[in-house]
N, C-alpha and C positions, 0 to 999 in steps of 0.2 A: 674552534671546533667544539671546544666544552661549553659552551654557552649556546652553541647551537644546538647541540644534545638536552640543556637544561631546558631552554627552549622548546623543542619541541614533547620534551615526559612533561611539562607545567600545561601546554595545549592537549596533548590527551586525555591529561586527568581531570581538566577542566570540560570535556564533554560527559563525566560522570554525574557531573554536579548539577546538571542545566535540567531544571524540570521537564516532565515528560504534559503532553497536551493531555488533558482532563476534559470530561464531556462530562454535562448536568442529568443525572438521572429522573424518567418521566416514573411515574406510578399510575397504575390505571385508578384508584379512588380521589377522588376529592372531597373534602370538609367544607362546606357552607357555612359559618357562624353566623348565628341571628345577633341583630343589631338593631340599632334606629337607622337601618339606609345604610350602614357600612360598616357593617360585621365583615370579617376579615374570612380569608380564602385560605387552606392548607391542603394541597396536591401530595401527598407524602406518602398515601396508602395503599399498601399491597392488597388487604381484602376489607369486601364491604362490613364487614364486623369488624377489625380493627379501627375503620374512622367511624360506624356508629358507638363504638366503646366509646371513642373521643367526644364526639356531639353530646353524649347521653348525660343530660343532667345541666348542661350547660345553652343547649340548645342548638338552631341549625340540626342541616341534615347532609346527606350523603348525595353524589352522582361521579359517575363514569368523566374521567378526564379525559375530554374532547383530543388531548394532543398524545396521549397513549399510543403506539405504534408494536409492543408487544405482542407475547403473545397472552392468549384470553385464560381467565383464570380457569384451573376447571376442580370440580368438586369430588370430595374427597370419594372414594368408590371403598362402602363397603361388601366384604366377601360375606355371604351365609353360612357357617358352618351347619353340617349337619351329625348329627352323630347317632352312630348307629349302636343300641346298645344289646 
């Protein structure tokens, strides 16, 4: 009977331990690296200034990752203040 209680606390505890499924995360930017024919591709980018900081200097340019399914970036909205004096 004790071994069967060991038994079964060693099988519960052991579904603690069992990784949990991981999905690869898309970015809507992608990096172009210029090359002779095969400059390399980096998909990593949240906005199009982040992967033109990365291109800049190095070469290559920037486009929209075709497998992106998010949602679409949207830009920063400034308020005008006015002030009445």
């Amino acid at each position: 009977m004790r071994s069967i209680l060991i038994a079964s606390a060693v099988l519960a505890a052991s579904g603690f331990f069992v990784p949990s499924t991981s999905y690869a995360q898309t970015y809507p930017w992608c990096a172009q690296y210029s090359g002779d024919g095969d400059g390399g591709r980096n998909c990593g980018f949240t906005t199009y200034a982040q992967c033109m900081a990365t291109v800049s200097g190095i070469g290559g340019f920037c486009e929209r990752n075709s497998f992106y399914t998010g949602r679409e970036e949207q830009g920063r909205r400034h308020r005008r203040v006015v002030r009445e004096d």
